[in-house]
N, C-alpha and C positions, 0 to 999 in steps of 0.2 A: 777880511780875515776868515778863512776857514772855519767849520763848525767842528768844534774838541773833539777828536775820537775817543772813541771805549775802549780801550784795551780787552780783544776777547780772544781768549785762547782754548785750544778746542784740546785740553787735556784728558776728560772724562763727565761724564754727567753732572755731579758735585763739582768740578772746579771749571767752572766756563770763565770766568774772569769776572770785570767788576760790571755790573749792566745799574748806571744809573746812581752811583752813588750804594746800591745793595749788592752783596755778590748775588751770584746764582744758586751757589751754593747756601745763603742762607734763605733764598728764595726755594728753593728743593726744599728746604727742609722744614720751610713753614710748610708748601705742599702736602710733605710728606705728614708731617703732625696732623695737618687739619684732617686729612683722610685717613689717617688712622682713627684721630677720635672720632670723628661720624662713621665710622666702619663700628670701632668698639661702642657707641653709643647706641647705634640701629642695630648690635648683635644683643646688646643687654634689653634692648623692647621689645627683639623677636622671643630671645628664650626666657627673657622673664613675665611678658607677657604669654606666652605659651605654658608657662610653668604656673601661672597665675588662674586662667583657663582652663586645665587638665585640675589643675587644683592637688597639685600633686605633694603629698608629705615627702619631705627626704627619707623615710624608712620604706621600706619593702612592704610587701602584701600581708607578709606572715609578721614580720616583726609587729602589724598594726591589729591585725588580727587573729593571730597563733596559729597553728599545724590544723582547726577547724573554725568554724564563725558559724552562730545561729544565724538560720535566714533572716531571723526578725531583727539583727545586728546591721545587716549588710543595709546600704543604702539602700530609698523604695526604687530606686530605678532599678538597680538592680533584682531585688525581690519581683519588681515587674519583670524582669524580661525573665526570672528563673519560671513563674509563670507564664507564662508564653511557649517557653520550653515546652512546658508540661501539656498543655491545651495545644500544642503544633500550631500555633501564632495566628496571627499572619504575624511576621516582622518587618518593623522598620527600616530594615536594611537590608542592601543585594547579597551582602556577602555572607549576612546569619544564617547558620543551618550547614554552612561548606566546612570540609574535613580540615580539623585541627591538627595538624602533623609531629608536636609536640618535639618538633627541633631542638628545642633549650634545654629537653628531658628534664621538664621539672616536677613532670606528671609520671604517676606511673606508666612502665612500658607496655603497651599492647600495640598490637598491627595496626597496620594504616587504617583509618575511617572508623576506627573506632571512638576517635574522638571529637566532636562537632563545639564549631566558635557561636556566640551570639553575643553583639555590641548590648554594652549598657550603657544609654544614654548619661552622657556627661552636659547639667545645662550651663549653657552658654557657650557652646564649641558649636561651627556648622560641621565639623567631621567628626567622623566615628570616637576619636579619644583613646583613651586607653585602658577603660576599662571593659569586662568579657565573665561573662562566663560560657567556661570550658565542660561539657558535661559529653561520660560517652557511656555506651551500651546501646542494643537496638532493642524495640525500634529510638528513635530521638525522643518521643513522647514519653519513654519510662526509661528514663537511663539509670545504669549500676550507680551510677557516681556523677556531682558536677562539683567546681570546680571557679572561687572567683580569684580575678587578679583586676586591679587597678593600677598596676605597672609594666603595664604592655606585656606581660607573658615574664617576665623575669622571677615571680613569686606567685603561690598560690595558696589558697586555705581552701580543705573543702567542705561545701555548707550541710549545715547540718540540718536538714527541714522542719 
């Protein structure tokens, strides 16, 4: 006696016919479930553990700290590197000290290189993070004005030393 065929019909992805007693169709679509939840499971441990990390309030720079913030407010990491500023560092980082271009214009406006970035360390991140302070005037050692955000550039207060 022959071995039972399967009825499979090559209609479209979801309707292949019956394989086994399960369609394919609901074979697809457990597929489809499982890889979606470990997709949305490992999206919720990258940004929540990322957001966990950066340590980041849902409110803005200013909302947390108003239109200015005493240095003696702002975290000591911060206070450190606004120090560092002032003494011309060395700094931690490649990129402290290069021109801040104030893209997002949240800063007041002056010409290019007037305004210079420096990371403030965030612990527990091996990357820079998202916090800065923005200070410009020449030379960088005495600047008119600086500037913190701990929301990657989207807000800022500036410190009042």
């Amino acid at each position: 006696m022959p071995a039972p065929s399967m009825p499979v019909t090559a209609v479209g992805w979801r309707r292949l016919g019956t394989l086994g007693g399960a369609t394919a169709s609901a074979i697809s679509g457990a597929i489809s479930r499982s890889f979606w939840t470990a997709a949305a499971v490992s999206a919720a441990l990258l940004v929540g553990g990322h957001a966990l990390a950066r340590d980041q309030p849902s409110s803005s720079t200013k909302e947390r700290w108003g239109e200015t913030v005493a240095l003696t407010a702002l975290p000591t990491e911060a206070q450190s590197t606004y120090r560092l500023v002032l003494s011309g560092g060395p700094f931690p980082y490649e990129k402290d000290g290069t021109v801040f271009g104030n893209r997002e214009r949240q800063l007041p406006a002056k010409a290019r290189g007037y305004y210079r970035e420096y990371t403030v360390q965030t612990p527990g991140l091996r990357h820079r993070g998202a916090r800065r302070v923005v200070c410009g005037g020449k030379p960088p050692t005495k600047p008119d004005a600086c500037y913190y955000t701990d929301d990657h550039y989207a807000s800022f207060s500036k410190i009042a030393p």
